[in-house]
C-alpha positions as CSV (number, residue, x, y, z in Angstrom):
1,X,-111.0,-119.8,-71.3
2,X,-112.9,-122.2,-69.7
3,X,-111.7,-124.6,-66.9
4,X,-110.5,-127.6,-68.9
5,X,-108.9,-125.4,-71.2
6,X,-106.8,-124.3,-69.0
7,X,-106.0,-127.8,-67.6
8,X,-105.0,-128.9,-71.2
9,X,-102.7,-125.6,-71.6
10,X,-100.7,-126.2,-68.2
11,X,-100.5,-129.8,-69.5
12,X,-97.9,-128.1,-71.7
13,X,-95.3,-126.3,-70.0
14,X,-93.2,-125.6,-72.8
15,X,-95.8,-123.8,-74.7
16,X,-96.2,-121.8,-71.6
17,X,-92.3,-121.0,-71.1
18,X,-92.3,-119.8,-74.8
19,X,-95.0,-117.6,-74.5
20,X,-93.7,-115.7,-71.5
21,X,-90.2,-115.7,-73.0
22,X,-91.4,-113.8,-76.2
23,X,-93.7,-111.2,-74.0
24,X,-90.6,-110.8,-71.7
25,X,-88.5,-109.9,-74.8
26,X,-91.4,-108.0,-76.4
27,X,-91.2,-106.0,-73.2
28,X,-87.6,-105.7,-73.3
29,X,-87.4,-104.1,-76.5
30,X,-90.3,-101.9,-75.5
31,X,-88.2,-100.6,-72.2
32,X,-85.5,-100.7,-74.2
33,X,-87.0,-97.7,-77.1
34,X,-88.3,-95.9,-74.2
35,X,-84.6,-95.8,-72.6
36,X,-82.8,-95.0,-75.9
37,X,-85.6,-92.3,-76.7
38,X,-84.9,-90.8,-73.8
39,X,-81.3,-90.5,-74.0
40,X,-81.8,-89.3,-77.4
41,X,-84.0,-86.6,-75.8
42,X,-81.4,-85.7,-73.1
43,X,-78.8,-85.5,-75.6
44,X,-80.4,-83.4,-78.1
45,X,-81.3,-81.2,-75.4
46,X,-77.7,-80.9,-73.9
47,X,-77.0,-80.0,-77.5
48,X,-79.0,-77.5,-77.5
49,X,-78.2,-75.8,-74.2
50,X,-74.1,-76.0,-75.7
51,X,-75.1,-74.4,-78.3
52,X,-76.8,-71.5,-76.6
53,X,-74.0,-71.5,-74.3
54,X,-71.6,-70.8,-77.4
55,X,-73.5,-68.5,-78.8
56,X,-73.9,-66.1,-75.5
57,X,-70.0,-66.9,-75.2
58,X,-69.4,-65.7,-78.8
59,X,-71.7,-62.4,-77.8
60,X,-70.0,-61.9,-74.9
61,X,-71.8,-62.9,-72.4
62,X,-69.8,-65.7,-70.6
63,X,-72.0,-66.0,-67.5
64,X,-75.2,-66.8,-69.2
65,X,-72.9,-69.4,-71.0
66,X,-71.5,-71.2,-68.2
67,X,-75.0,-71.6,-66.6
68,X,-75.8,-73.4,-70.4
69,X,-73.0,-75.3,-70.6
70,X,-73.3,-76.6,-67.0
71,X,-76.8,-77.2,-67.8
72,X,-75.5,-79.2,-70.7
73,X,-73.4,-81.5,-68.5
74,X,-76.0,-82.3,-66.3
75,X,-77.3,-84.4,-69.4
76,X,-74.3,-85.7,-70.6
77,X,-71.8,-85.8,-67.7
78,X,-68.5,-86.7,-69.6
79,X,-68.6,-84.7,-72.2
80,X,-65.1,-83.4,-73.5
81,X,-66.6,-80.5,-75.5
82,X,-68.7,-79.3,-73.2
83,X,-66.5,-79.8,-70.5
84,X,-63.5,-77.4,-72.6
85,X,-66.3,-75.1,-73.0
86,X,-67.2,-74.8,-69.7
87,X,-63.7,-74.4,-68.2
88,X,-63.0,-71.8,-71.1
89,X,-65.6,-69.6,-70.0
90,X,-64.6,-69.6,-66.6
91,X,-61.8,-68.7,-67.6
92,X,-62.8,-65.6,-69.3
93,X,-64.9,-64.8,-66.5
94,X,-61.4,-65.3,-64.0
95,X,-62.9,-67.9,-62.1
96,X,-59.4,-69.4,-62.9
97,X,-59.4,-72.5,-59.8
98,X,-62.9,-73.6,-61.7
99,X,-61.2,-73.4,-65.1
100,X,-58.0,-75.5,-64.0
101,X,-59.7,-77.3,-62.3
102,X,-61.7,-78.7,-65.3
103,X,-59.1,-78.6,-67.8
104,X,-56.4,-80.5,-65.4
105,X,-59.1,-83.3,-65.8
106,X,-59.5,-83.0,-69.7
107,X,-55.3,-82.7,-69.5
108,X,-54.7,-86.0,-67.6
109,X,-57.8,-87.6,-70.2
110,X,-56.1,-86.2,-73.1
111,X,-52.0,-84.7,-72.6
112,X,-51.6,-84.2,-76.1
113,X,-55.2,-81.9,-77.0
114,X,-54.3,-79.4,-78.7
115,X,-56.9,-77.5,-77.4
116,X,-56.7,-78.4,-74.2
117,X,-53.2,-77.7,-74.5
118,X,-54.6,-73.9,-75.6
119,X,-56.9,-73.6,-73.4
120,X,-54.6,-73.9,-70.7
121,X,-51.7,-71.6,-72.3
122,X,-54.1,-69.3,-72.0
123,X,-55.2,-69.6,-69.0
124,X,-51.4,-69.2,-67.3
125,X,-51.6,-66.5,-69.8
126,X,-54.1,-64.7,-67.8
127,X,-52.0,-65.3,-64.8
128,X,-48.9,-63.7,-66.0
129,X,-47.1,-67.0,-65.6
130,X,-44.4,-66.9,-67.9
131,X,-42.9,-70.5,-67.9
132,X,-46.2,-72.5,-67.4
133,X,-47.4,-69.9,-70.4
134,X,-44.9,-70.9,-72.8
135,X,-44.8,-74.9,-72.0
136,X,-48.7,-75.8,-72.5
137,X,-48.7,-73.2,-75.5
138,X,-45.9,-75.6,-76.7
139,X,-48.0,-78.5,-75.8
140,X,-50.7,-77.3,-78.5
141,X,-48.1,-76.3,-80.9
142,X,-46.9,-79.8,-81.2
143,X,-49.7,-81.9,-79.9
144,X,-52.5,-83.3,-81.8
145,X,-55.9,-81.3,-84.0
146,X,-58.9,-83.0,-84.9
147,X,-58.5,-80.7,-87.8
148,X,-56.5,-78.5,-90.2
149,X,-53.3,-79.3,-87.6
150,X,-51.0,-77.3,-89.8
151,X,-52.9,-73.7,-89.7
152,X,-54.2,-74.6,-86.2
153,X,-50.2,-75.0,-85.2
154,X,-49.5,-72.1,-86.7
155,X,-52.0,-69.7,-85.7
156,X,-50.7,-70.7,-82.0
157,X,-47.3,-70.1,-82.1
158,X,-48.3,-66.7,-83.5
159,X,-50.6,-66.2,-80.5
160,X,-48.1,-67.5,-78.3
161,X,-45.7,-64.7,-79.6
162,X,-48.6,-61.9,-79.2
163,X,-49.1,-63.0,-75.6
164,X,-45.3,-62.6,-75.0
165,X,-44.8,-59.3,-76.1
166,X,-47.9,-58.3,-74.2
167,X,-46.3,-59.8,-71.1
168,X,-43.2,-57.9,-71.9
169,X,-41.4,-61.1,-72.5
170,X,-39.4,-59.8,-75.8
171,X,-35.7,-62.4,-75.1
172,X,-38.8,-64.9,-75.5
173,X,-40.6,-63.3,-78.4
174,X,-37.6,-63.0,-80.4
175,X,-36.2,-67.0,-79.3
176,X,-39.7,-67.9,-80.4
177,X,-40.0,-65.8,-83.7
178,X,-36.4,-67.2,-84.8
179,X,-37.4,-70.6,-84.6
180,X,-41.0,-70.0,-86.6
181,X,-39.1,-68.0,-89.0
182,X,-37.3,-71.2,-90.1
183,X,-40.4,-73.7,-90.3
184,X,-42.9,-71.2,-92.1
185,X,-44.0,-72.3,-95.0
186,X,-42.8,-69.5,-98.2
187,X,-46.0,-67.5,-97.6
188,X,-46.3,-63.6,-98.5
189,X,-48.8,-63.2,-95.8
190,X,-47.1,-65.4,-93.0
191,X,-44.0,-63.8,-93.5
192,X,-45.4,-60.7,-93.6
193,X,-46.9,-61.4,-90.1
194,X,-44.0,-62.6,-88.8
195,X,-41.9,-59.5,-89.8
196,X,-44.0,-57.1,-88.1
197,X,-44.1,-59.2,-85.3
198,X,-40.2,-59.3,-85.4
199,X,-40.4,-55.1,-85.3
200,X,-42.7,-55.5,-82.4
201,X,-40.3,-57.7,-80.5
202,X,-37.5,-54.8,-81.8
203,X,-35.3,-57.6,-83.4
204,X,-34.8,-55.2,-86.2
205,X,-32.1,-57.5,-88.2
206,X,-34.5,-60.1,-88.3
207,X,-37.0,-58.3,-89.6
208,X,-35.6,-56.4,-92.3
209,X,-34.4,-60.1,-93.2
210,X,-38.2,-61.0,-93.4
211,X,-39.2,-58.3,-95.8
212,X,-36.2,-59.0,-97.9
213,X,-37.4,-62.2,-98.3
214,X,-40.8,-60.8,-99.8
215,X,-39.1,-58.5,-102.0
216,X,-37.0,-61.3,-103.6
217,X,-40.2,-62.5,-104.9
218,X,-42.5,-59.8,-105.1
219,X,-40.2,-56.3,-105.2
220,X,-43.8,-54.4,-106.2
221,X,-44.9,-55.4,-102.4
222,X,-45.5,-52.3,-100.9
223,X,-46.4,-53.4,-97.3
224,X,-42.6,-55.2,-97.4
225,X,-41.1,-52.2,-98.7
226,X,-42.0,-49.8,-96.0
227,X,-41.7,-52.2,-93.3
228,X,-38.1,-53.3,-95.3
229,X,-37.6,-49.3,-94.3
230,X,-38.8,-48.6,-91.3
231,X,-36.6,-51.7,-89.9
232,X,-33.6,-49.7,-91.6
233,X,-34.4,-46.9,-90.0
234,X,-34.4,-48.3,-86.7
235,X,-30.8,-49.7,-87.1
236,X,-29.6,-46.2,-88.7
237,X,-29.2,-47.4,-92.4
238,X,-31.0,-43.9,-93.1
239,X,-29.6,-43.9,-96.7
240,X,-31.0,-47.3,-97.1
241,X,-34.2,-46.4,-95.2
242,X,-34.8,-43.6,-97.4
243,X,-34.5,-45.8,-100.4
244,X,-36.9,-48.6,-99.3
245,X,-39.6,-45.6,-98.4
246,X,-39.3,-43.9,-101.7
247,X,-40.3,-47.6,-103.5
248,X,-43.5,-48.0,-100.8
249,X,-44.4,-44.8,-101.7
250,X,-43.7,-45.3,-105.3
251,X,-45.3,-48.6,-104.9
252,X,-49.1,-47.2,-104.0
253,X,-48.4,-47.0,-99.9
254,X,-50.8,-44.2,-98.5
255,X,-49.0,-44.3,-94.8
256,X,-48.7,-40.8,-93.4
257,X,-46.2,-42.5,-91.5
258,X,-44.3,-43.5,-94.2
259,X,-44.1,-40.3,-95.5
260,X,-43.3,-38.4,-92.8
261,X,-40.5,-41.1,-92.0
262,X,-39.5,-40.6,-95.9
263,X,-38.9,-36.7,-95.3
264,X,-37.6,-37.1,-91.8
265,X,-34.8,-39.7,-93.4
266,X,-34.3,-37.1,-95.9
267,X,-33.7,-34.1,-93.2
268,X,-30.9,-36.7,-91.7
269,X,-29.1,-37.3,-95.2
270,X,-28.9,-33.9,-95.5
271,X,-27.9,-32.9,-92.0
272,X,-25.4,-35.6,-91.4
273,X,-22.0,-33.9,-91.1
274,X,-20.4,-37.5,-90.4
275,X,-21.0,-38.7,-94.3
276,X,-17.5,-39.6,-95.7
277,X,-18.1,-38.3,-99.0
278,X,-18.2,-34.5,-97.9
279,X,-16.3,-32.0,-98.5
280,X,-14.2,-30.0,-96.0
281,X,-16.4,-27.1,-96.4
282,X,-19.9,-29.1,-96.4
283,X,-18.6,-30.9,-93.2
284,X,-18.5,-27.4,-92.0
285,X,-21.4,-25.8,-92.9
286,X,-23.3,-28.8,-91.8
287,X,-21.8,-28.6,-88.4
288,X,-22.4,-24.5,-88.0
289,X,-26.1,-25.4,-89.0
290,X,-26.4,-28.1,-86.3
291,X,-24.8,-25.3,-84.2
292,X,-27.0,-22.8,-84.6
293,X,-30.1,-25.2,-84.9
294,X,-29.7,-26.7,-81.4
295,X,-29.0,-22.6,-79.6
296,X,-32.6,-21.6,-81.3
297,X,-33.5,-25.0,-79.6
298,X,-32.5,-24.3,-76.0
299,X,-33.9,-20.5,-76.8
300,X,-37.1,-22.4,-77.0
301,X,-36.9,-25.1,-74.2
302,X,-35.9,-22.5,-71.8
303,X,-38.9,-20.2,-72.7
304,X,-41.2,-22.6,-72.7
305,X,-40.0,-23.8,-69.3
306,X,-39.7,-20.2,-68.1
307,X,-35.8,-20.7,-67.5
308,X,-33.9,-17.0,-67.6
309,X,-30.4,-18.6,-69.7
310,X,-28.6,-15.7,-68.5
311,X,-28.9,-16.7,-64.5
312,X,-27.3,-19.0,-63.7
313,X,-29.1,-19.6,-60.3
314,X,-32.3,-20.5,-62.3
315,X,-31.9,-24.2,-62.3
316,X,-30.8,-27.2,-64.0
317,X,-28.6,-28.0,-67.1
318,X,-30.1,-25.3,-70.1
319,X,-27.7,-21.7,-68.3
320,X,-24.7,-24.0,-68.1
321,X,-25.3,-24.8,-71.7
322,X,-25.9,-21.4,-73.0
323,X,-22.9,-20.4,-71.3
324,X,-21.1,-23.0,-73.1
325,X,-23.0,-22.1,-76.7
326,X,-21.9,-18.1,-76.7
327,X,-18.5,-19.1,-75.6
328,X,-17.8,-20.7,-79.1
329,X,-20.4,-18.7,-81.1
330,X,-17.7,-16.2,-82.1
331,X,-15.6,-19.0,-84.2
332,X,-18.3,-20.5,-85.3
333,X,-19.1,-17.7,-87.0
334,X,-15.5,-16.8,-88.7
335,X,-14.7,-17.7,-91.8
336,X,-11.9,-19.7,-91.0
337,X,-14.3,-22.5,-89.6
338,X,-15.1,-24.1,-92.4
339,X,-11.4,-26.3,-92.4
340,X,-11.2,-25.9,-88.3
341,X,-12.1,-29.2,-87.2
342,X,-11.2,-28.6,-83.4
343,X,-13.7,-25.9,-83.7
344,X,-16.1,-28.0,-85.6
345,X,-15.9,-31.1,-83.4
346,X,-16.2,-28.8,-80.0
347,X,-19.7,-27.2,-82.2
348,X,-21.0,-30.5,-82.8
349,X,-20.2,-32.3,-79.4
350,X,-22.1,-29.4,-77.8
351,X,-25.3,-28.9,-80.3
352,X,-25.7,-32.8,-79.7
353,X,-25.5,-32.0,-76.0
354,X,-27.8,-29.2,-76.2
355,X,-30.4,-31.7,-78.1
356,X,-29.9,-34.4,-75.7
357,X,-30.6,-32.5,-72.7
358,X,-33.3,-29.8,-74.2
359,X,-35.4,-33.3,-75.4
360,X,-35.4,-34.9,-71.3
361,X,-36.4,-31.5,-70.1
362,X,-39.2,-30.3,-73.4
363,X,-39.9,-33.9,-74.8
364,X,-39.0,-35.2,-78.3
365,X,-38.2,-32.8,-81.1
366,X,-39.5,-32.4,-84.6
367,X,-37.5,-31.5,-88.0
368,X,-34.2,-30.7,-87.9
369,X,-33.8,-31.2,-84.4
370,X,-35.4,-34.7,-84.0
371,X,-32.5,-35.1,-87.3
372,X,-29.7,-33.8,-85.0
373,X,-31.1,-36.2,-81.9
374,X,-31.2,-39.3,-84.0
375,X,-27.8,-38.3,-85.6
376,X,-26.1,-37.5,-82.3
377,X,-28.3,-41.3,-80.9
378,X,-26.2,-43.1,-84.1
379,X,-22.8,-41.7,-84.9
380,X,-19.8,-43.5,-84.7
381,X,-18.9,-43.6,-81.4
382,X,-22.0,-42.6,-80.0
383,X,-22.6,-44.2,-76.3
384,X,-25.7,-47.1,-76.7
């Protein structure tokens, strides 16, 4: 450009003003690519560093994940996910302060996260902090999912129950089973769940209520039947017990359990001297063959403890008891038993006595004799 070309083109000023305008906004939007690219970048690469991080977290490996997910941060600052992630993992690795520290944050953020709300349960979880356990596990019960609230709600207030009876926390448990038990929805597997979870808490009235309520609907179910017995057992309703058992069995259950609490129920129904529908003379023979069963058990316990019955000076309860035991063997053995009921009530006070004290000093019987120890446990009268 020569000289007076020049000269004619700062003549112009506007034409000038223009042309720098557009080359200052061609610029802009130039600067402005570069800067969006590069976020772009940072972000995909924070993505991919979370996802490593998950995927070592998911293998186990929770300190190569933190370093990722910290590394992830360090693209994207304010990140909620990554953020949970992070404090999660720390968790699991018991740098609790770190954790709390991160999910306080995300808490004041968001109070009503349901998985911050989790995250945290958990966390107090860890720390055997009952109270602080239950209130942010309540938090995510009723707070608020991104997704599928309903069976992310759920599947909380079971693990919040789990955690409990872990903790030992079984007045909880049970407070917390009762009022789940009313909201679930008429599911064979939920209430299956919360059934068992009832016989874990021991709230054995509850739970036989549960399977009752399958077995309105489905009286085939086999996994309802024998927990529908087991929970009878556990409140003494052998006969009823026994009944339940013989359907799951009947039904296709496999349980060795089940089967050996089937045959243990029927040892009990046939031992039982207490059932009102014997006879004088069963009542009797029942009670002369809890008699004899529990001396062939002290026999035992004291040999295997290397007790001499006869000396008194050897020790403990079992001589005292034998001493006892031959003193009413003799009318035990008369005829004239069978309608004595002093006799008969002195037998079977002592054979439950005998079974009581031989289980403390040899552990817990089998057959007849764990029969006479649940019997003597459960009787009418019988001190809880």
């Amino acid at each position: 450009m020569n000289r007076a070309d020049l000269q004619a083109l700062t003549r112009r000023p506007p034409v000038v003003i223009a042309g720098l305008t557009i080359l200052a906004i061609l610029g802009f939007i130039v600067v402005n690519r570069l800067v969006h690219r590069f976020a772009e970048q940072q972000k995909a690469l924070a993505r991919h560093l979370y996802a490593q991080g998950l995927a070592e977290q998911q293998a186990g490996a929770s300190d190569h994940a933190i370093e990722h997910f910290r590394a992830a941060l360090l693209y994207t600052h304010d990140n909620f996910d990554y953020q949970l992630a992070l404090a999660r993992a720390l968790r699991d690795t018991g740098r609790t302060e770190e954790a709390e520290a991160y999910l306080v944050n995300l808490w004041e953020h968001s109070p009503q996260d349901g998985n911050v709300n989790l995250a945290l349960g958990r966390l107090w979880a860890r720390q055997q902090s009952l109270d602080k356990t239950i209130q942010y596990y309540h938090y995510a019960i009723y707070g608020v999912w991104a997704s599928d609230p309903e069976a992310n709600r759920l599947n909380t207030w079971f693990e919040l129950i789990e955690r409990l009876l872990k903790m030992n926390a079984r007045p909880q448990a049970q407070a917390e089973l009762i009022t789940l038990s009313a909201e679930l929805p008429h599911r064979i597997d939920l209430q299956l769940r919360t059934a068992s979870l009832f016989m874990a808490a021991q709230d054995y009235d509850h739970a036989l209520a549960e399977y009752r309520a399958v077995l309105r609907g489905n009286r085939d179910n086999a996994s309802a039947l024998q927990g529908a017995g087991a929970a009878a057992f556990h409140l003494a309703r052998f006969a009823e017990a026994g009944r339940y058992l013989q359907e799951a069995i009947a039904a296709g259950s496999q349980d060795e359990a089940t089967v050996q609490q089937l045959e243990l129920v029927r040892t009990i129904l046939a031992t039982d001297p207490f059932n009102l529908r014997l006879s004088t003379t069963e009542r009797g023979r029942r009670v002369r063959t809890a008699f004899q069963t529990a001396g062939k058990r002290l026999e035992t316990c004291a040999a295997n403890l290397g007790i001499d019955l006869h000396n008194q000076s050897s020790g403990g309860n079992l001589p005292g008891l034998e001493s006892r035991w031959l003193e009413i063997k003799a009318p035990v053995t008369r005829r004239s038993f069978l309608a004595d009921t002093d006799v008969q009530n002195s037998a079977l006070d002592l054979a439950f006595q005998i079974e009581q004290e031989t289980q403390q000093e040899c552990g817990p019987p089998s057959g007849i004799d764990q029969a006479l120890l649940l019997i003597a446990q459960n009787h009418p009268g019988a001190e809880p």
